[in-house]
DRENZAMAR-853419 format. One record per residue (C-alpha): x, y, z. Coordinates in steps of 0.001 Angstrom, whole numbers, plus 500000, padded with zeros to 6 digits. Each point is the difference from the previous one (the first is absolute). Layout:
XYZ...
***
This chain:
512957474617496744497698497167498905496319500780499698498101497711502684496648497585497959496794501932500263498311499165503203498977501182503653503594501053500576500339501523496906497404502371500866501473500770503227503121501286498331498075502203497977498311501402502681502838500140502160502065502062497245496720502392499452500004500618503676503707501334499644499378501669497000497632502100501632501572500553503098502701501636497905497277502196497686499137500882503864503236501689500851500247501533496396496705501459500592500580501544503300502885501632499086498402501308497030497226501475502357503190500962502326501944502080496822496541501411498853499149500753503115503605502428500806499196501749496446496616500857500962501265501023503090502677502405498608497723501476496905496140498705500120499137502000496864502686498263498252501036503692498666503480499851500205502075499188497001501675497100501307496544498439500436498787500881496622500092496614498377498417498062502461497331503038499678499753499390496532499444496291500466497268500233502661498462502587497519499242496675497658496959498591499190501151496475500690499991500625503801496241500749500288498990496716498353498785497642502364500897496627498263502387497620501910500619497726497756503370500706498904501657500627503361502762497724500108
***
């Protein structure tokens, strides 16, 4: 695939290929929130031992800092 001259159209491509990029991080997000959502469900305290990474993980600092940044 050749790389279209910078320009209006150029631009549009970009934007177009954004707009399906996050139509896709859409889908991956709501089944995220889906799969979360059925282990809350089934253990809300997170207490069980199959759940005791994620537990573990949540338990980290890095989840209470607000900075946005470096979501990708």
């Amino acid at each position: 695939m050749t790389v279209p001259p910078p320009g209006p159209k150029t631009g549009i491509l970009v934007l177009a290929r954004h707009q399906n990029e996050l139509a896709k991080d859409g889908l991956i997000l709501n089944d995220a929130r889906g799969y979360a959502a059925h282990i809350l469900d089934l253990d809300p305290m997170l207490v069980s031992p199959a759940n005791a990474s994620l537990a573990a993980e949540l338990k980290k600092n890095k989840y209470k800092s607000r900075d946005y940044s470096r979501i990708s």
